[in-house]
N, C-alpha and C positions, 0 to 999 in steps of 0.2 A: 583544467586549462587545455587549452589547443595544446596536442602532440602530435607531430611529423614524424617519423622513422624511416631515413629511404635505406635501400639495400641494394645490391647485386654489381655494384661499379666493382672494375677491375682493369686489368691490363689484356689489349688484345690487340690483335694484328690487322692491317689493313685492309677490310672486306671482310673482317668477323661480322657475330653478333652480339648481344648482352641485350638483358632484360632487368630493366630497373624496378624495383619494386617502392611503394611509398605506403605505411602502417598508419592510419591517420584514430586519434582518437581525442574526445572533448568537446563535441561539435555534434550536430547531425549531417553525419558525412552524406545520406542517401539525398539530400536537399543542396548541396553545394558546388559549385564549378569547381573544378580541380586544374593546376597548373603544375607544368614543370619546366624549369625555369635554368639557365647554367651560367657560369662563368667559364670562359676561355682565359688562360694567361694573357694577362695582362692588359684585357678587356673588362666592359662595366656587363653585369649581369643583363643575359637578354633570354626572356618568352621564348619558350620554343615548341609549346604545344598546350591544348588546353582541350578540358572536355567537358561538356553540361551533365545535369546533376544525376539522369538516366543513360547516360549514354550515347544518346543516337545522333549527337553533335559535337564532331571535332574540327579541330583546325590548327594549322601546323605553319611556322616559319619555311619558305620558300627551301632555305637551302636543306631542310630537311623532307620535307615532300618526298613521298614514294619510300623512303628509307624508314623511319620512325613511323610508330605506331603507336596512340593515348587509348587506354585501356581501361573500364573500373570493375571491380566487383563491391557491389553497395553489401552485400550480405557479409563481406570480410571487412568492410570500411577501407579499403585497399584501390591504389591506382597504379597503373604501370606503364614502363614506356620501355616498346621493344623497339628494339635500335641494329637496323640490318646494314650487312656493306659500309661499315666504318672506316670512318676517312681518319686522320691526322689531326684537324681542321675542327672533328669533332673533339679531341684533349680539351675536358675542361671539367669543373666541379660541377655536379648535378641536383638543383633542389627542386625538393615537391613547394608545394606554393596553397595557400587558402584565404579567401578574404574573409573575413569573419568578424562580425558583431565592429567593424569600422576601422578595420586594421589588416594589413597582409600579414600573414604566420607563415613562418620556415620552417624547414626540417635543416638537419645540421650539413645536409650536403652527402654526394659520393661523390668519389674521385672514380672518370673513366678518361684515361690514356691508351689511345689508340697509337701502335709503334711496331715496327717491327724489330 
């Protein structure tokens, strides 16, 4: 079955960095669009970057332009999302995302709280 794994969330100050990591396995990861996807308190989950199944097409929610960066290594089955000059704004749960066989698949989420 589809498995997600995300990693690297943590606590950082405003204008850090953090790199998120997503372990994907059950699937053929080298064929698939990859998402990552968050919730802010007390908001409904929203897209925040996504990438095609080689690579060489990404695209990102406005407010994170220029900051975030969708990443994949198809040889690791691994996607990532580097996250520069963190705002506040960005505090929210963070999930990898996969459509698969007629269905979106989660990963369980990381927590990044951006604070000083």
């Amino acid at each position: 079955q589809v498995q997600l794994v995300e990693s690297g969330g943590g606590l950082v100050q405003p204008g850090g960095s953090l790199t998120l990591s997503c372990a994907a396995s059950g699937f053929t990861f080298s064929f698939n669009i990859m998402n990552w996807y968050r919730r802010r308190p007390g908001m409904e989950r929203e897209l925040v970057a996504t990438i095609n199944h080689n690579g060489d097409v990404t695209n990102y929610i406005d407010p994170v332009k220029g900051r975030f960066t969708i990443s994949r290594e198809n040889a690791k089955n691994t996607v990532y999302l580097q996250m520069n000059s963190l705002k506040p704004e960005d505090t929210a749960v963070y999930y990898c995302s996969v459509y698969y066989f007629g269905r979106r698949h989660w990963g369980q989420g990381t927590q990044v709280t951006v604070s000083s």
